[in-house]
C-alpha positions, 0 to 999 in steps of 0.5 A, a space after each residue: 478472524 482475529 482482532 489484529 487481522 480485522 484492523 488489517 483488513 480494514 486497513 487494506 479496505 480503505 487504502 483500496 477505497 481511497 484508490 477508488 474514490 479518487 480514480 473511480 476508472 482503475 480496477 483495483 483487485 484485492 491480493 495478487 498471488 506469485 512465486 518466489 523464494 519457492 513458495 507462493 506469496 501475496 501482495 494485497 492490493 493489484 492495480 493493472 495496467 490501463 491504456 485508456 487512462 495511461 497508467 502504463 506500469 502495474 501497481 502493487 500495494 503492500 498494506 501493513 497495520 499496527 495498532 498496538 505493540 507486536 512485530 509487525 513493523 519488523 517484517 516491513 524491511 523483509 516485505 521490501 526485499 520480498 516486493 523488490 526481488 519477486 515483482 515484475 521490475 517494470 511494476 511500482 510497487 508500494 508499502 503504506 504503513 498504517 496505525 500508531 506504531 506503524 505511523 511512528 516508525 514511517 521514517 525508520 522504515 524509509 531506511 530499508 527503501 529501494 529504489 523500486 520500492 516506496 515506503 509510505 505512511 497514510 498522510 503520505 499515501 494521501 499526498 501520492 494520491 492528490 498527487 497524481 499517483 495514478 494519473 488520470 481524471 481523479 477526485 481529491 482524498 481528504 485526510 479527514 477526522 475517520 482517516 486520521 482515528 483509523 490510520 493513527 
């Protein structure tokens, strides 16, 4: 695995534990697999339904990382449009940003935000989370020194 793929996955690792942590009652698989624009795509991170906690729509997580200069930040307006046209419409579906190139383009990316579509940077994403995101019984996320070297 590369060094920029490593980052990544422990990018999308924390976002899925800061769920965790907070909402210790949801599942929260890593990658969920569809069809469209006639291929297989992914999204990181799927949050199920879950009556009991009345979390009545399923949640998608599109985890995106940039530590240093790359492309990364000008796929986030096709993983939009990817998310917006390929998901259950009935579903929230969301883009958390992360990194310092990543974290400094947060409200350049809000520009290619659709209505069903939530772009977020980390401090952001924290905020949803304490929030009431989710619903349900849950624990405050601190946004604390580790988060704040990891996510930039």
């Amino acid at each position: 695995m590369t060094t920029a793929a490593n980052h990544g996955k422990n990018f999308q690792n924390d976002i899925r534990s800061m769920i965790h942590n907070r909402h210790r009652h949801l599942e929260v698989h890593e990658e969920y697999v569809y069809e469209g624009l006639g291929r297989t795509l992914r999204v990181d991170l799927f949050v199920p339904e879950c009556e009991e906690f009345k979390l009545v729509e399923r949640t998608f997580i599109s985890c995106k990382y940039q530590q240093s200069s790359g492309s990364a930040w000008e796929k986030i307006p096709y993983e939009i449009s990817k998310m917006a046209e390929h998901l259950p419409s009935s579903s929230r579906k969301v883009i958390v940003m992360g990194g310092p190139i990543l974290q400094s383009r947060v409200s350049d990316m809000k520009r290619e935000e659709r209505s069903n579509v939530v772009v977020a940077g980390v401090d952001e994403w924290i905020e949803m989370l304490n929030n009431g995101f989710f619903g349900g019984t849950s624990y405050q996320v601190r946004s604390d020194a580790r988060q704040k070297r990891l996510f930039g």
